[in-house]
OpenMM code with the backbone's topology and positions (N, CA, C; nanometers):
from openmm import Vec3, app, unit

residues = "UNK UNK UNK UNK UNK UNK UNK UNK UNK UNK UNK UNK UNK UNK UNK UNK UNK UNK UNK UNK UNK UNK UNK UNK UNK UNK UNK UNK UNK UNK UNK UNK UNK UNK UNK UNK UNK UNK UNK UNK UNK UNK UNK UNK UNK UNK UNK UNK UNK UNK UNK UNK UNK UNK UNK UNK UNK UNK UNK UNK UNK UNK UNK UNK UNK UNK UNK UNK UNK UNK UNK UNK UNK UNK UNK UNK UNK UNK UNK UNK UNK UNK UNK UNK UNK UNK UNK UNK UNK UNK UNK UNK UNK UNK UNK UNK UNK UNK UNK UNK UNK UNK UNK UNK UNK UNK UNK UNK UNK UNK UNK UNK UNK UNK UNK UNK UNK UNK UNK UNK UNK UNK UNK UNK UNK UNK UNK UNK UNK UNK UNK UNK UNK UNK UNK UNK UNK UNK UNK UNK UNK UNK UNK UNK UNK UNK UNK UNK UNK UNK UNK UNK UNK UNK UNK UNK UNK UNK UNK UNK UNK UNK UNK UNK UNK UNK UNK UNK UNK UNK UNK UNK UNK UNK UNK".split()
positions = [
    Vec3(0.2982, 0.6283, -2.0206),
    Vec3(0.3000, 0.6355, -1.8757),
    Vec3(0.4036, 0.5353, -1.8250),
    Vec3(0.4531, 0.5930, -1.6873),
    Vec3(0.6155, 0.5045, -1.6409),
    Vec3(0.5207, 0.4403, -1.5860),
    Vec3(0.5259, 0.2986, -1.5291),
    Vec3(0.4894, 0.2163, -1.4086),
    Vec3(0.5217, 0.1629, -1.3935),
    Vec3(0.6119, 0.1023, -1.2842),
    Vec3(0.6773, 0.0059, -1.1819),
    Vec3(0.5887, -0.0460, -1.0813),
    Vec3(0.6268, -0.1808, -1.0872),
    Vec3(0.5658, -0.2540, -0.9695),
    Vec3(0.7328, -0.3082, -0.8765),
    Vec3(0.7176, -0.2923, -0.7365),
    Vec3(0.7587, -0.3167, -0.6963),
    Vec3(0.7367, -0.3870, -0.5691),
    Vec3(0.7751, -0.5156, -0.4872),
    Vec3(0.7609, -0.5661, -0.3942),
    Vec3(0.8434, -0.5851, -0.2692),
    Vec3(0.7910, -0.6600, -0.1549),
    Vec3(0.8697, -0.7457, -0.0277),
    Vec3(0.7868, -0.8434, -0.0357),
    Vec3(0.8199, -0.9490, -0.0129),
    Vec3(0.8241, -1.1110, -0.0260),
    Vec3(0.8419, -1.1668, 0.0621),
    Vec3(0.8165, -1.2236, 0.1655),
    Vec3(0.9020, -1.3590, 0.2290),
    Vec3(0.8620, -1.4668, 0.2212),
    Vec3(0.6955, -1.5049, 0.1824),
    Vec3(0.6381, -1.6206, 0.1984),
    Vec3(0.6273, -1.6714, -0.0035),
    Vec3(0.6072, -1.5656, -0.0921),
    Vec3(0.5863, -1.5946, -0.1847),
    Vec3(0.4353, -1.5694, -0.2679),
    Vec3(0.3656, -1.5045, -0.1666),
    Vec3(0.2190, -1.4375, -0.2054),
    Vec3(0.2419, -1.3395, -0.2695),
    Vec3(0.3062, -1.2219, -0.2018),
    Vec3(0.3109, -1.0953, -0.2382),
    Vec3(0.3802, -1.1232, -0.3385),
    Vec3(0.4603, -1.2037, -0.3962),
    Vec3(0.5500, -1.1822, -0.5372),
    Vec3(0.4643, -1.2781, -0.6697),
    Vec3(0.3723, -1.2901, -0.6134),
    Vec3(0.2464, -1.3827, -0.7138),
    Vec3(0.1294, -1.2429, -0.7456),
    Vec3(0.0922, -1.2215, -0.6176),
    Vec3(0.0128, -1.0983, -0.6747),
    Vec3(0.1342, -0.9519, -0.7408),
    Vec3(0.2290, -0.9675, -0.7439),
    Vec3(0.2970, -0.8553, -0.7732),
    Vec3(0.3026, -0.9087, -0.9277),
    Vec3(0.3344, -1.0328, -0.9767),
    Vec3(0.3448, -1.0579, -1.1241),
    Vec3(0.2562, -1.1012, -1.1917),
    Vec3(0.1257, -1.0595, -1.1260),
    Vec3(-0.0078, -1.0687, -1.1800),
    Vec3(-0.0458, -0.9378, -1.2738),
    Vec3(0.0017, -0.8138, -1.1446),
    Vec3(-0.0094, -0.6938, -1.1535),
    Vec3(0.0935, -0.6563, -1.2553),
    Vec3(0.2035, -0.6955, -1.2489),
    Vec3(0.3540, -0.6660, -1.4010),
    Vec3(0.3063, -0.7454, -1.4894),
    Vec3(0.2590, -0.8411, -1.5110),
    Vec3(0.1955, -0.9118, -1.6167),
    Vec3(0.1015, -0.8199, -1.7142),
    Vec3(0.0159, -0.8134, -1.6119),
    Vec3(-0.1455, -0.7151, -1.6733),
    Vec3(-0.0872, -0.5949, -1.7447),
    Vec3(0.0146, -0.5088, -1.6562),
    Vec3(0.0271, -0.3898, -1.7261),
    Vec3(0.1600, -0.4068, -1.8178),
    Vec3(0.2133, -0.5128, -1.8745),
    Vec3(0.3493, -0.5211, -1.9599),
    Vec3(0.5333, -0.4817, -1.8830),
    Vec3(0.4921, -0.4853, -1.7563),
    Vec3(0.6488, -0.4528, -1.7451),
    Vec3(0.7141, -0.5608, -1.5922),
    Vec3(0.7799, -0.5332, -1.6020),
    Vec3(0.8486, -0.6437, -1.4991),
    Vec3(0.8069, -0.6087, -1.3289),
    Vec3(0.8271, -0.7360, -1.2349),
    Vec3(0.7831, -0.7092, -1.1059),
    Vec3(0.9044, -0.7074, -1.0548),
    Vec3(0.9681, -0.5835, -0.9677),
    Vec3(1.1009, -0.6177, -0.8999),
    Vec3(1.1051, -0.6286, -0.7479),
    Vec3(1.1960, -0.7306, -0.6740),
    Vec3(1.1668, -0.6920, -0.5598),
    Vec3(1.2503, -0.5673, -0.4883),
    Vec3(1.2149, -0.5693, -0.3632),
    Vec3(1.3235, -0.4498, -0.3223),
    Vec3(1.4302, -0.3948, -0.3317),
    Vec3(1.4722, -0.5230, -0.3068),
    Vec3(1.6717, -0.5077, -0.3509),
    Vec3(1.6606, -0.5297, -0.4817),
    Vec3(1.6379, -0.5441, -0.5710),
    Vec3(1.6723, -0.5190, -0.7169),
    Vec3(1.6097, -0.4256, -0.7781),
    Vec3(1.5039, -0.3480, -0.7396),
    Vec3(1.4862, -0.1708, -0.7411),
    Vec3(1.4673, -0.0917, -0.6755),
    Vec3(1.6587, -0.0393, -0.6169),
    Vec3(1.6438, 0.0478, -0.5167),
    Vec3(1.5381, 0.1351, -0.5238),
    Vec3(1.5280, 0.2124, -0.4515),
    Vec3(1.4287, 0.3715, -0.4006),
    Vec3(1.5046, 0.4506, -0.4795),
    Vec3(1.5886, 0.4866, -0.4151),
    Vec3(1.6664, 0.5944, -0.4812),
    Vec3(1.6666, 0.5812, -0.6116),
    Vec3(1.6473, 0.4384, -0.7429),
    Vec3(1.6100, 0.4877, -0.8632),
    Vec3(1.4948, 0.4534, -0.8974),
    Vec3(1.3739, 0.5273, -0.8274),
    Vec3(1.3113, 0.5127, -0.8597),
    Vec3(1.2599, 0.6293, -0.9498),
    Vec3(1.1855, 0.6126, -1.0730),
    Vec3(1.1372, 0.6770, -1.1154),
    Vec3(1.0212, 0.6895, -1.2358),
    Vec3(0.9265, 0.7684, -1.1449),
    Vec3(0.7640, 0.6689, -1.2478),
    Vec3(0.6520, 0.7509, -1.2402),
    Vec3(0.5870, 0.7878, -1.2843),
    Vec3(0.4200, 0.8294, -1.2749),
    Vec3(0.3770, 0.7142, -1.1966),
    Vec3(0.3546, 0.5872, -1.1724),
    Vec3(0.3046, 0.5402, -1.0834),
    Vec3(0.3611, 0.4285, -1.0681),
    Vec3(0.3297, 0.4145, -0.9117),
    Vec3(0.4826, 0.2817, -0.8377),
    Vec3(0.2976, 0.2034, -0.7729),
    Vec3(0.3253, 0.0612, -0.8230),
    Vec3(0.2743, -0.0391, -0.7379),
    Vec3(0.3573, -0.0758, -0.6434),
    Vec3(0.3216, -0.0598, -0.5117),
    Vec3(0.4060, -0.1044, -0.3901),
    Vec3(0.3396, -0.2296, -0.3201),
    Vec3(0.3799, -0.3203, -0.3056),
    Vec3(0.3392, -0.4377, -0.1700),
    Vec3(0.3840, -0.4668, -0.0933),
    Vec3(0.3816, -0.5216, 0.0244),
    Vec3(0.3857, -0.6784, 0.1007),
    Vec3(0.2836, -0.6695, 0.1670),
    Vec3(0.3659, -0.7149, 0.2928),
    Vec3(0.2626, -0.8281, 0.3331),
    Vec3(0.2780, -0.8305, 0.5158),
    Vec3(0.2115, -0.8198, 0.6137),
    Vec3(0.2815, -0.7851, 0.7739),
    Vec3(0.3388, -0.8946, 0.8056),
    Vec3(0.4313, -0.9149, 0.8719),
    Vec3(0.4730, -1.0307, 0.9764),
    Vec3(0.4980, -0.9730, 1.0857),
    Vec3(0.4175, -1.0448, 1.1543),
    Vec3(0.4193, -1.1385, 1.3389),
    Vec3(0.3073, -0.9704, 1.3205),
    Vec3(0.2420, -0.9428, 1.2458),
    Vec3(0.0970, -0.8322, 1.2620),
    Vec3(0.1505, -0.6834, 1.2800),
    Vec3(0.2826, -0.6924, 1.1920),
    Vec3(0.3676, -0.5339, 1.1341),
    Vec3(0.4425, -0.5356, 1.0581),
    Vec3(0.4875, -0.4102, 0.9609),
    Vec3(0.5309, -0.3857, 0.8694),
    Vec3(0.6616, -0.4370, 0.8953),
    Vec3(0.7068, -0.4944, 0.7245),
    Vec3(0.8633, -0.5225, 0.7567),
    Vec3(0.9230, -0.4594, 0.7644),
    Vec3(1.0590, -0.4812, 0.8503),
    Vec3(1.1418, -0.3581, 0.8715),
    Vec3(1.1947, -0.2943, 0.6951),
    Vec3(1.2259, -0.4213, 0.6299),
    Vec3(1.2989, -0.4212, 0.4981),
    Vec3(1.2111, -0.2930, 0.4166),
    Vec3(1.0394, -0.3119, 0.4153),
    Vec3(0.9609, -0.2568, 0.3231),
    Vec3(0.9562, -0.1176, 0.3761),
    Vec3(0.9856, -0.1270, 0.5299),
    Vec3(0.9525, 0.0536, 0.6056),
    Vec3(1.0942, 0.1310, 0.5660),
    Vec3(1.1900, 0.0315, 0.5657),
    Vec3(1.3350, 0.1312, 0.5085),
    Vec3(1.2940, 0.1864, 0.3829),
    Vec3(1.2470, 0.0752, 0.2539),
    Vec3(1.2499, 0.1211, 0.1464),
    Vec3(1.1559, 0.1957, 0.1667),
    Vec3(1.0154, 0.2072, 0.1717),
    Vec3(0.9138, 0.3586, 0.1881),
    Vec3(1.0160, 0.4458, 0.2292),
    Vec3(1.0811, 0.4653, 0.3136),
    Vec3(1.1514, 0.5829, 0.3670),
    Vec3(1.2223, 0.6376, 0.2814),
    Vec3(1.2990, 0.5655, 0.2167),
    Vec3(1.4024, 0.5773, 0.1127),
    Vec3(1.3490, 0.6850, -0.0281),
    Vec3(1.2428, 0.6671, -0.0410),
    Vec3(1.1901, 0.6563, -0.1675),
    Vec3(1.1548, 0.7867, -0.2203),
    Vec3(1.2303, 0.8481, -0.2965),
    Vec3(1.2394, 1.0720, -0.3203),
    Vec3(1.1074, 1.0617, -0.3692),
    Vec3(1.0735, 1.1408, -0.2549),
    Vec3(0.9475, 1.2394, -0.2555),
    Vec3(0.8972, 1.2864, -0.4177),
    Vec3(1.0180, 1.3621, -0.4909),
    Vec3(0.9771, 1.3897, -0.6709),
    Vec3(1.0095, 1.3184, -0.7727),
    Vec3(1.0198, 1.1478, -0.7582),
    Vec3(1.0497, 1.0885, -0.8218),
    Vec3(0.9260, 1.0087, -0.8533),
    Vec3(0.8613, 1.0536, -0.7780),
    Vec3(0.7535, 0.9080, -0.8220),
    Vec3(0.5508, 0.9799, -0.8328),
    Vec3(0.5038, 0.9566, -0.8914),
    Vec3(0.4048, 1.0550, -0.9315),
    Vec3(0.2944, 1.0445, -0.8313),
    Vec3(0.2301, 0.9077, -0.8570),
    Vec3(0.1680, 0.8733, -0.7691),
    Vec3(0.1659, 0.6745, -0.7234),
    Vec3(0.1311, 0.6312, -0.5831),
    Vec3(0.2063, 0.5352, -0.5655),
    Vec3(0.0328, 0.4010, -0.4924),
    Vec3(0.0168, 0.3163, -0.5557),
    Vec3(-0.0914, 0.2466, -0.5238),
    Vec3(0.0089, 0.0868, -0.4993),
    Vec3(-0.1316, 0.0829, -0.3547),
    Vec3(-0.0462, -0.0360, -0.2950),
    Vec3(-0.1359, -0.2015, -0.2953),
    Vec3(-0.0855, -0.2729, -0.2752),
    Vec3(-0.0917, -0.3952, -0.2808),
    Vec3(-0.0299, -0.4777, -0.1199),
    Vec3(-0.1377, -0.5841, -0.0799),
    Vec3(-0.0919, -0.6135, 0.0392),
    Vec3(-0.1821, -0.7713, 0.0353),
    Vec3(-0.1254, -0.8839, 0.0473),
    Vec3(-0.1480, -1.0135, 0.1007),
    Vec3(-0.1308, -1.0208, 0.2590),
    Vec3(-0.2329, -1.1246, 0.3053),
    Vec3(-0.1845, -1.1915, 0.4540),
    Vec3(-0.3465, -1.2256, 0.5095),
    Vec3(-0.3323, -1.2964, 0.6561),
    Vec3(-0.4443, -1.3437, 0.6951),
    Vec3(-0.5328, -1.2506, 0.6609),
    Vec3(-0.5431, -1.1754, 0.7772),
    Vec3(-0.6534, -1.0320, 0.7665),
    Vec3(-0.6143, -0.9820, 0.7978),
    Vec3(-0.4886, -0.9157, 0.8067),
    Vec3(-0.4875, -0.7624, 0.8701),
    Vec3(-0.4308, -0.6931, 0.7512),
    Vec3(-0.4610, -0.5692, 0.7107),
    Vec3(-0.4227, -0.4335, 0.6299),
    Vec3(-0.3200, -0.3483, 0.6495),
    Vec3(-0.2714, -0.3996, 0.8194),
    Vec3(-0.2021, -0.3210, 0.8449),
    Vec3(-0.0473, -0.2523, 0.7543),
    Vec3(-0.0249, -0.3377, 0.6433),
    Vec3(0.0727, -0.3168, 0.5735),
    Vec3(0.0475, -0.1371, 0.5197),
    Vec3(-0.0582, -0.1744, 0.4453),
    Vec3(-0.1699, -0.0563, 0.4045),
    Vec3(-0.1321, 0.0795, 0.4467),
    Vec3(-0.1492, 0.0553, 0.5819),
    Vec3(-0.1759, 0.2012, 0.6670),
    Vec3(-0.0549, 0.2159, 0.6788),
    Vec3(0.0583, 0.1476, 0.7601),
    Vec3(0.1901, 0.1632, 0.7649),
    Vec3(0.2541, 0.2591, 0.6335),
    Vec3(0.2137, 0.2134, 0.5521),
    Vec3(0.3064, 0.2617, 0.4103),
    Vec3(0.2589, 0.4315, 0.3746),
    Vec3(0.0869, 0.3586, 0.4069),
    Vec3(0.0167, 0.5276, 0.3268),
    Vec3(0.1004, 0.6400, 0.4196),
    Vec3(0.1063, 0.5886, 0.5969),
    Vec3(0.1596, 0.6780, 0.6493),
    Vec3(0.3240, 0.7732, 0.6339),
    Vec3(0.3483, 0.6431, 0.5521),
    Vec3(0.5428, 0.7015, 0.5660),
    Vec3(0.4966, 0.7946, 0.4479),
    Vec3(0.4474, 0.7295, 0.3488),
    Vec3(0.4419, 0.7930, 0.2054),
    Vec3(0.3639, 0.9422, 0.2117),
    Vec3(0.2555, 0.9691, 0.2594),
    Vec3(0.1907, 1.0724, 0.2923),
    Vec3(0.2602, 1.1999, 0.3534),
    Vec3(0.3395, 1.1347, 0.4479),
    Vec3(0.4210, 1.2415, 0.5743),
    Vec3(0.5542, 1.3215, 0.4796),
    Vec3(0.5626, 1.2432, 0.3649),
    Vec3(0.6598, 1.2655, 0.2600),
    Vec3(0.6261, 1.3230, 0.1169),
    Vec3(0.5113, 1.3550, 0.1686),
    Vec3(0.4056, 1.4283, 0.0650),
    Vec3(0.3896, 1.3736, -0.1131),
    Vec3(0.4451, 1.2159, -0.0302),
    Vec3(0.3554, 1.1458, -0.1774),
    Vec3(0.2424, 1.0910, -0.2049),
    Vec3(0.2088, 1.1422, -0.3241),
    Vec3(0.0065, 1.0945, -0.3699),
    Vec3(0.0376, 0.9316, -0.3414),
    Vec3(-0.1126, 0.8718, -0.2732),
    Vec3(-0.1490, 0.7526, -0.2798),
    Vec3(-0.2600, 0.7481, -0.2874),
    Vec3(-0.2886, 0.6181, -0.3773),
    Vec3(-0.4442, 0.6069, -0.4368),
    Vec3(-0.5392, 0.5117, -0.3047),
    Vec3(-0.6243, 0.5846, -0.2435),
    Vec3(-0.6850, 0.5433, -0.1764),
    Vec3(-0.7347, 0.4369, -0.1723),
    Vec3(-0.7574, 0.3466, -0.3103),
    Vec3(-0.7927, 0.2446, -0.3313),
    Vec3(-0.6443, 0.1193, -0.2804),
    Vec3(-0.7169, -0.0065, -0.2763),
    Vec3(-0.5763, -0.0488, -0.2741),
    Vec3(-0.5886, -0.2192, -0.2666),
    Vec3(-0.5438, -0.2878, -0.3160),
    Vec3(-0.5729, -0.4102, -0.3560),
    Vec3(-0.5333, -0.5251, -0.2441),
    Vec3(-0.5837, -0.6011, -0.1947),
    Vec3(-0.5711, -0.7355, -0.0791),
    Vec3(-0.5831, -0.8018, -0.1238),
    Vec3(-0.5107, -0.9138, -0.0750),
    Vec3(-0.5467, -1.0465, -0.1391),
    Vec3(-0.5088, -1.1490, -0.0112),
    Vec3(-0.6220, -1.2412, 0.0770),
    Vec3(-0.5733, -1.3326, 0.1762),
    Vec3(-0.4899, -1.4106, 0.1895),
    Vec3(-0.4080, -1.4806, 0.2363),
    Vec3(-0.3235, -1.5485, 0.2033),
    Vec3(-0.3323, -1.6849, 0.1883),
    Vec3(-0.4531, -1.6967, 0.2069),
    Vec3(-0.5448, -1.8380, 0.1923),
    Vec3(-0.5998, -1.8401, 0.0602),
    Vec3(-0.5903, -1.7364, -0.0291),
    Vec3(-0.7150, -1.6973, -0.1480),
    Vec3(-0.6057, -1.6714, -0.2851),
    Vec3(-0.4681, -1.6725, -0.2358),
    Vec3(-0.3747, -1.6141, -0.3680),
    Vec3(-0.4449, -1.6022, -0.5311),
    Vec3(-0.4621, -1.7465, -0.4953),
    Vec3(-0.4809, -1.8095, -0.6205),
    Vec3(-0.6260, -1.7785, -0.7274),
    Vec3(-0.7071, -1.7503, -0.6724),
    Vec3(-0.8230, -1.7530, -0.6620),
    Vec3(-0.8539, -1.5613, -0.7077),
    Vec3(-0.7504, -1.4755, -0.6526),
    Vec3(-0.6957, -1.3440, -0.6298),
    Vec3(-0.6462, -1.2654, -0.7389),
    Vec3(-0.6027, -1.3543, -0.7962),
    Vec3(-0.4886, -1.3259, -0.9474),
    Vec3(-0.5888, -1.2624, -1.0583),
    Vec3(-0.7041, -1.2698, -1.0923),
    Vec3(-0.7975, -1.2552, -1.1865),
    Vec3(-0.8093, -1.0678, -1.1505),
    Vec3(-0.8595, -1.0491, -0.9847),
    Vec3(-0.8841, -0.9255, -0.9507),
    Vec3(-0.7728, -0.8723, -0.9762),
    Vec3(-0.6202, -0.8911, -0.9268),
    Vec3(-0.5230, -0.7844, -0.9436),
    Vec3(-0.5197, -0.7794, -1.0596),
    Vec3(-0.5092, -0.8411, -1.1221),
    Vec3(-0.4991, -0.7756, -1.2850),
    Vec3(-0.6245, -0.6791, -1.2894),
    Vec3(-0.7271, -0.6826, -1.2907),
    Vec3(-0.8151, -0.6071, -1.3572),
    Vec3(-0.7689, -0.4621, -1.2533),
    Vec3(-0.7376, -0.4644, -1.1121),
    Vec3(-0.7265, -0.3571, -1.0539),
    Vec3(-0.5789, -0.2800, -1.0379),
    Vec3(-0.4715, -0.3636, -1.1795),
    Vec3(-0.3895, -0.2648, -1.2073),
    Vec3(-0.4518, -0.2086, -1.3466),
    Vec3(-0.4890, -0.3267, -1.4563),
    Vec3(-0.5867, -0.2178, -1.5010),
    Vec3(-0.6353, -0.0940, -1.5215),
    Vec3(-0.7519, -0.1149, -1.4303),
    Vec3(-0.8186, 0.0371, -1.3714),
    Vec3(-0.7352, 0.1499, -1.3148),
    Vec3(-0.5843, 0.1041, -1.2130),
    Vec3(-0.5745, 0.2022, -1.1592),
    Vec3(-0.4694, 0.2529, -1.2662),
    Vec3(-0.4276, 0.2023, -1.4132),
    Vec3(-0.3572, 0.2673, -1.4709),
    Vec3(-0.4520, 0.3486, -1.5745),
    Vec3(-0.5322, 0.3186, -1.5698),
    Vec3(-0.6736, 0.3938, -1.6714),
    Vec3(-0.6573, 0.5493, -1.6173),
    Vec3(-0.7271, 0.5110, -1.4523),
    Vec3(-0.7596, 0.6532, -1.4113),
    Vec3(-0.6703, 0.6927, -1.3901),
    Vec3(-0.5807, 0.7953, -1.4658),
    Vec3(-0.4704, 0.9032, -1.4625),
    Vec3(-0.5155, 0.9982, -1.3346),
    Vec3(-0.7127, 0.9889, -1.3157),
    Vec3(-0.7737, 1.0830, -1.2645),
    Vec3(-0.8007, 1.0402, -1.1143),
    Vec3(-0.7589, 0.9818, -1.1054),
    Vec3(-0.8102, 0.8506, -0.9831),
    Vec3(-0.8069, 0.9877, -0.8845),
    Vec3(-0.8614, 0.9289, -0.6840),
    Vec3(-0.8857, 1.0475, -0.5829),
    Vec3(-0.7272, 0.9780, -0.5261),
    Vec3(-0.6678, 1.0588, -0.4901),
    Vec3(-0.4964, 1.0033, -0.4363),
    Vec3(-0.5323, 1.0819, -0.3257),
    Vec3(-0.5086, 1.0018, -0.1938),
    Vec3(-0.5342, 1.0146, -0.0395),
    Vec3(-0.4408, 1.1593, -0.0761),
    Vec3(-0.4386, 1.2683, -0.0052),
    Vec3(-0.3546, 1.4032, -0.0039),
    Vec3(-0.4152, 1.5037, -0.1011),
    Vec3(-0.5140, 1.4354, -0.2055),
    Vec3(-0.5539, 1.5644, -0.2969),
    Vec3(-0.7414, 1.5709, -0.3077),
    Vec3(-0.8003, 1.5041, -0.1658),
    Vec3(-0.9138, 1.5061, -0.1517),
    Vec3(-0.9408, 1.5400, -0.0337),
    Vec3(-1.0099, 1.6529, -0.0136),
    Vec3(-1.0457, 1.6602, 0.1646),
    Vec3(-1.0947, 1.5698, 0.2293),
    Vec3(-1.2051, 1.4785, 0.1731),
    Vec3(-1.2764, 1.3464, 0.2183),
    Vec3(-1.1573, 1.2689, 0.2314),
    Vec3(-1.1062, 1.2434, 0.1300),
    Vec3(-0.9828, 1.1332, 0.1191),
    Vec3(-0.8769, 1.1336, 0.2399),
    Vec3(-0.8290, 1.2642, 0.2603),
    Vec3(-0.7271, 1.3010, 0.3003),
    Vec3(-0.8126, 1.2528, 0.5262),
    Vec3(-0.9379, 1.2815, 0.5525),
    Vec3(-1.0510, 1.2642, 0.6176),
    Vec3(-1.0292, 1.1190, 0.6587),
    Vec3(-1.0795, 1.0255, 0.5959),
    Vec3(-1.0862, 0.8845, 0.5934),
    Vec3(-0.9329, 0.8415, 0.6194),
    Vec3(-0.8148, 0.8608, 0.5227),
    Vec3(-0.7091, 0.8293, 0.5589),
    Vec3(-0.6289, 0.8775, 0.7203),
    Vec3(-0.6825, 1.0181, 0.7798),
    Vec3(-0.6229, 1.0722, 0.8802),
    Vec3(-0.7017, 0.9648, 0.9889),
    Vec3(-0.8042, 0.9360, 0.9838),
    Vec3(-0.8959, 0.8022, 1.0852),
    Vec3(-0.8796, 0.7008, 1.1037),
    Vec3(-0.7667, 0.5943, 0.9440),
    Vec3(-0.7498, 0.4781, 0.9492),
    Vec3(-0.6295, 0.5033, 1.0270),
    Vec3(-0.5137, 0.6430, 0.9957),
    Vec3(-0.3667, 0.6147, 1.0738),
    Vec3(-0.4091, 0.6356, 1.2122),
    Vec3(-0.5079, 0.7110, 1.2335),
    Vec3(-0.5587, 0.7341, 1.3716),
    Vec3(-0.5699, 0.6386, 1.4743),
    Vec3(-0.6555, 0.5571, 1.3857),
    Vec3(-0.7022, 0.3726, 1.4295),
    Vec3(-0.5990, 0.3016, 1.4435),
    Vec3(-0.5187, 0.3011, 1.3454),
    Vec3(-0.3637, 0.2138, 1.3708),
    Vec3(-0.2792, 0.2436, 1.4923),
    Vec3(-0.2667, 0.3812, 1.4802),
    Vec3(-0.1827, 0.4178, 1.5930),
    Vec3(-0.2566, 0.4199, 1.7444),
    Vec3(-0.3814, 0.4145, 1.7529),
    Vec3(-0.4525, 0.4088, 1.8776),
    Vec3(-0.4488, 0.2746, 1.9306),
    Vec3(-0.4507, 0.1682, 1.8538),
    Vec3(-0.4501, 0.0442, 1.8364),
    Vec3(-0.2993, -0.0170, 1.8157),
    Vec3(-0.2060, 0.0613, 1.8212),
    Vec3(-0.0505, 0.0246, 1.8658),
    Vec3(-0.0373, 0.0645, 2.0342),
    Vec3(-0.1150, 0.1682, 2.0042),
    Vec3(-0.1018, 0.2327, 2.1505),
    Vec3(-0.1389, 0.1533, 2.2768),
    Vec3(-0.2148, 0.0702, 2.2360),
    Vec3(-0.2776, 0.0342, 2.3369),
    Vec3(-0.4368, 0.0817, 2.3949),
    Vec3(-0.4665, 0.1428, 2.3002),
    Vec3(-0.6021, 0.2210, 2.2950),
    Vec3(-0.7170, 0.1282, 2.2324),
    Vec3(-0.8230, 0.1142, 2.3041),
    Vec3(-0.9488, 0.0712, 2.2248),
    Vec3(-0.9923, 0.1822, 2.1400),
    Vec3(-1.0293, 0.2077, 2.0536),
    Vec3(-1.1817, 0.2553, 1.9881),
    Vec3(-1.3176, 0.2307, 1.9870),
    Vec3(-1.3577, 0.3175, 1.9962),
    Vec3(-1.5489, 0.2691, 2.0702),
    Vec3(-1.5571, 0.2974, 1.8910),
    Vec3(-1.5387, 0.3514, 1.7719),
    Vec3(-1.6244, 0.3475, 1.6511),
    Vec3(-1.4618, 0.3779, 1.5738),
    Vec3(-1.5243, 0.3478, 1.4439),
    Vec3(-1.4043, 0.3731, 1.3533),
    Vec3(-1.4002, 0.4951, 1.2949),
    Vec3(-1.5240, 0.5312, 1.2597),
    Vec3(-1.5469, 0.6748, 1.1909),
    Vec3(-1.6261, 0.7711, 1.2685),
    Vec3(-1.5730, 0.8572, 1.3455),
    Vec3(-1.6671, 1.0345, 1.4333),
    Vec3(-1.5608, 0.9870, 1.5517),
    Vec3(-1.5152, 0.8780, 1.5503),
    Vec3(-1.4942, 0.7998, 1.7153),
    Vec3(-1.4090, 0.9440, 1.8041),
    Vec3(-1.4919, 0.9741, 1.8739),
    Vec3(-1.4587, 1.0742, 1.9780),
    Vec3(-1.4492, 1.0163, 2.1154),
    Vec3(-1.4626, 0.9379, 2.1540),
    Vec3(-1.4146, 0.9043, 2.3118),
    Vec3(-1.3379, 0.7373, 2.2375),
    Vec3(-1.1907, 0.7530, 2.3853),
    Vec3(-1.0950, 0.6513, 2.3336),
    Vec3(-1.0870, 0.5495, 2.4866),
    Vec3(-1.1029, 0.4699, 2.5218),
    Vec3(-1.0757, 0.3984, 2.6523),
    Vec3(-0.9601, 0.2989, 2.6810),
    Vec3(-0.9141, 0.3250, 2.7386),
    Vec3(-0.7764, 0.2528, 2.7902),
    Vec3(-0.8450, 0.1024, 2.8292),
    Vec3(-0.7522, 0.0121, 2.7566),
    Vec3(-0.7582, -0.1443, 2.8066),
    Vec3(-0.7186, -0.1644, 2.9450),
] * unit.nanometer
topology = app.Topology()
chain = topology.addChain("A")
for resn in residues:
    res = topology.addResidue(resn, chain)
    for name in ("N", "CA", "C"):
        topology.addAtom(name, app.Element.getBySymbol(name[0]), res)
């Protein structure tokens, strides 16, 4: 099996949990600019970073964009920072709309906790190189369900939209 890990960096978290994750599974962690998109090519791409000022970097949203749709099999992500996920959703969304598998699962690590963090990413590149069988957001109706609610939430919540619930949430109220 191909697997690449690949990262964005600026503080130095995301490239600690990224060579936790290239460690565990035997192959190198690269960052962006030293493995373009365009060669990419793998049965499965570990992707990370990490949000700044509480959004995706511009650097990490080019490369998602970049990244051929039949080059890469399926793509599980990785994301450090205070608390927000938003890296997460940002990515599943470019990657999805581009009709690439992503594994619903997906690994965090605080940015207060790095250290402490390193034990789990290994075991959860691990696992996600075990399950060949894993549920990849796009090839589960539930999956595909849950993921259409979190971009839902993101984008309602860029919008300027409250949410009264996260999951059925049928009425939306303006701040």
């Amino acid at each position: 099996m191909n697997v690449k890990v690949v990262y964005y960096s600026q503080s130095g978290n995301t490239e600690a949990i990224a060579n936790e994750i290239a460690s565990e599974l035997g192959v190198p962690a690269y960052t962006i600019d030293e493995m373009p998109a365009a060669a990419l090519d793998c049965d499965v791409l570990f992707l990370g970073g990490a949000p700044y000022l509480n959004a995706l970097a511009k650097e990490l949203r080019e490369y998602a964009n970049a990244i051929p749709a039949g080059k890469v099999g399926r793509v599980v992500l990785f994301t450090t920072s205070g608390v927000s996920r938003r890296t997460i959703l940002a990515l599943r969304k470019i990657l999805l709309r581009k009709g690439i598998l992503v594994d619903c699962k997906h690994f965090f690590a605080p940015e207060f906790a790095i250290e402490s963090r390193k034990p789990a990413a290994r075991a959860f590149a691990r696992k996600h190189v075990k399950e060949a069988n894993s549920i990849c957001c796009g090839t589960d109706v539930k999956a595909v369900a849950v993921t259409a609610i979190s971009i839902a939430v993101a984008t309602a919540a860029v919008a300027g939209v409250t949410v009264a619930a996260v999951c059925g949430a049928r009425h939306f109220k303006k701040r």
